[in-house]
N, C-alpha and C positions, 0 to 999 in steps of 0.2 A: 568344637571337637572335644569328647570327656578323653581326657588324659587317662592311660591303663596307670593303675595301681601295685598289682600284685607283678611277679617275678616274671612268671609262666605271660603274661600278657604282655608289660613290657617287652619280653626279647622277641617273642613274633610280631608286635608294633613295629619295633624296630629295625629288627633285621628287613621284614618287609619293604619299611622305606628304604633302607640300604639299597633292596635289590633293584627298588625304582630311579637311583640316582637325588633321593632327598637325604637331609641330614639335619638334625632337630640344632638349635639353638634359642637360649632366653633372652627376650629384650631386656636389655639392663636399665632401660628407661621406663617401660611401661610392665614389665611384668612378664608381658606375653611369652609361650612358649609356641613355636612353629615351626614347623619343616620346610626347608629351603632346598634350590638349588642350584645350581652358576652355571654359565652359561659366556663364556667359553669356562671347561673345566681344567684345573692344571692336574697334570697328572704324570709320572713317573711311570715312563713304559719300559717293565722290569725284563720283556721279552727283546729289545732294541740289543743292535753290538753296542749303545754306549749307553745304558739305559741310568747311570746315576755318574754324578761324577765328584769325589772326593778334593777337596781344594787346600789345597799344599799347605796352609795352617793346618788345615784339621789332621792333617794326615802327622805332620809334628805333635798335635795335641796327644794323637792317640800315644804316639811312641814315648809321650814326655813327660805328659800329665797322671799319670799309673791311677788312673778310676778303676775303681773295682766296676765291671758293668754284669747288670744281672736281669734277670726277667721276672715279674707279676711275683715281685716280694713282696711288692710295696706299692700293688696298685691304687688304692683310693689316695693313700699320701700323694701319690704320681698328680691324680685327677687335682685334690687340693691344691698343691703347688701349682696349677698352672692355670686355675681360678683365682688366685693371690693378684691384687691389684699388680701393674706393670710401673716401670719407672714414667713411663710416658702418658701411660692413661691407668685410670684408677676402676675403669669399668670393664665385667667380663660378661660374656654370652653366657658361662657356666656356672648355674644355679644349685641349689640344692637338689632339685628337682633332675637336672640333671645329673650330676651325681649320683646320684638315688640309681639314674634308670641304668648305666653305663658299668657302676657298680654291678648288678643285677646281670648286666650283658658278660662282666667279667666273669662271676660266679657259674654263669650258664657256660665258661668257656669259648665265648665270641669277641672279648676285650683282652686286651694286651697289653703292658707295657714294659717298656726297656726302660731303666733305669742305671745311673750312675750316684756310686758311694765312694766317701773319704773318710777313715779313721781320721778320730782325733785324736793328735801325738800324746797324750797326757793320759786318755783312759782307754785308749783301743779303742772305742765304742764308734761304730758306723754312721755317716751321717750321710741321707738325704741331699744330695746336690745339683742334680739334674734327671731328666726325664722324658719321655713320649710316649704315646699312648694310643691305641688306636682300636679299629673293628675290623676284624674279619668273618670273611665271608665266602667260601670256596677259595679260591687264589686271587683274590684281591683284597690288598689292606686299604684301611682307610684311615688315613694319618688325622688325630683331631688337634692336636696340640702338645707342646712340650714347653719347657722351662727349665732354666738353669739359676744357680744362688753363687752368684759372684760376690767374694770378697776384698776387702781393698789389701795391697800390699802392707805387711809389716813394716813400723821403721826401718828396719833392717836393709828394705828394700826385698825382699824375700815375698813368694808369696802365702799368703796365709793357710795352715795346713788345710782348713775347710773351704779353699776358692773353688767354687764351681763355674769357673769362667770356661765358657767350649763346653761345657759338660753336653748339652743339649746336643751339640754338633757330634757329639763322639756318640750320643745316643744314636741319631737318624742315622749314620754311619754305619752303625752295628747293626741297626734295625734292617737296613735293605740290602746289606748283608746277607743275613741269616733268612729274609722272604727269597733273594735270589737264590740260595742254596736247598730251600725248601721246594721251590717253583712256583712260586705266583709270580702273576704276570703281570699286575696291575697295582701301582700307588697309587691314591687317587689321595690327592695334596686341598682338594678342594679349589683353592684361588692361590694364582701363581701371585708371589712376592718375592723383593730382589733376592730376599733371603735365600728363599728356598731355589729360586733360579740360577743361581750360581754353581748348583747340585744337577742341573739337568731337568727341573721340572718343567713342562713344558704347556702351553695351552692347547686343549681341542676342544671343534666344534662339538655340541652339544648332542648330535646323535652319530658322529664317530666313537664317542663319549658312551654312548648306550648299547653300542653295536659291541664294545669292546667290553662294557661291563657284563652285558646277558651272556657273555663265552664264560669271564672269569669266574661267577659268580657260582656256576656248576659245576668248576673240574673239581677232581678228588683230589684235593692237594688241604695238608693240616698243616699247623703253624709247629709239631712236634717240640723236640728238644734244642732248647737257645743255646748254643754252647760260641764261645768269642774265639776264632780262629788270629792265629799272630797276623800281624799287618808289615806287610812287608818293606823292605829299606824301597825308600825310593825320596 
């Protein structure tokens, strides 16, 4: 398959597979770039009575942690950080190539991301600490990846003013947030893990999966203005 090049080709590439249920990743082994897709799918049904579910850390994080969280300020940084090797493994799916094309989907207005910032006490200046990021496509998101930059405690015991520890989580948080309030209907997590499963992500068959996406995929619902509503004492 010739890989598209230019802007305009890339985001109909893309979106396209989106609309099929595939979703490009690089082997980090061999090079290759391929479109994939899973089978059972996890996904966030944003239309359910209980369709995400916020977990009693996180929900401290947001009230305690004061991240500044904002939307596609700082997209490609977003994508970088979460191509940055892991503590646990040193290999990602996300090439430059990638990047490249996701970048491109951003520009066209089809990529997204949430973002969380901490000043640094000493110069004010914003810093990069967590993130997600994703495609849309009619009322369904499709969550690719996030990342957070945790710091270790101060002697003090204190934590460091740039910990982005939870960042990540207070992102997805806000993210299916502000899809709920916009109306989409569909997360689509990709492959359920304990992570994300603790939120409500859930596995379906593979053409429950397609039945659900050909609906969302056409309504008129845009990703409009991010705006972070207060999170309530609980």
């Amino acid at each position: 398959m010739e890989l598209p090049t230019d802007d305009k080709m890339i985001v109909e590439v893309l979106l396209q597979a989106y609309r099929l249920g595939a979703f490009p990743m690089a082997d980090p082994d061999t090079g290759a770039l391929n479109f994939y897709t899973s089978n059972p799918r996890g996904v966030f049904l944003l239309e359910s009575d209980n369709p995400f579910h916020t977990p009693r850390s996180v929900r401290r994080a947001i009230r305690s942690r004061g991240f500044e969280i904002r939307a596609d300020t700082d997209f490609e940084n977003v994508i970088r950080a979460c191509a940055a090797p892991r503590r646990d493994d040193d290999k990602s799916w996300i090439d430059e190539r990638i990047i490249d094309w996701f970048t491109a989907l951003h520009r066209a207005g089809h990529a997204h991301s949430v973002e969380a910032w901490r000043p640094d006490t000493e110069t004010g200046e914003p810093h990069l600490v967590g993130g997600v990021y994703g495609v849309v496509l009619g009322a369904a998101f499709f969550g690719e990846s996030m990342f957070h930059r945790p710091r270790p405690r101060l002697p003090s015991g204190e934590r460091h003013p740039l910990d982005g520890t939870d960042a990540s989580k207070v992102c997805l948080t806000r993210l299916v947030e502000h899809l709920t309030r916009q109306g989409f209907t569909l997360f689509d997590a990709q492959l359920v893990n304990p992570h994300i499963a603790r939120y409500g992500c859930v596995n379906i068959d593979h053409e429950e999966y397609m039945s659900l996406l050909t609906e969302a995929v056409d309504l008129p619902v845009e990703w409009g203005e991010f705006q972070v509503q207060p999170q309530p004492d609980c």
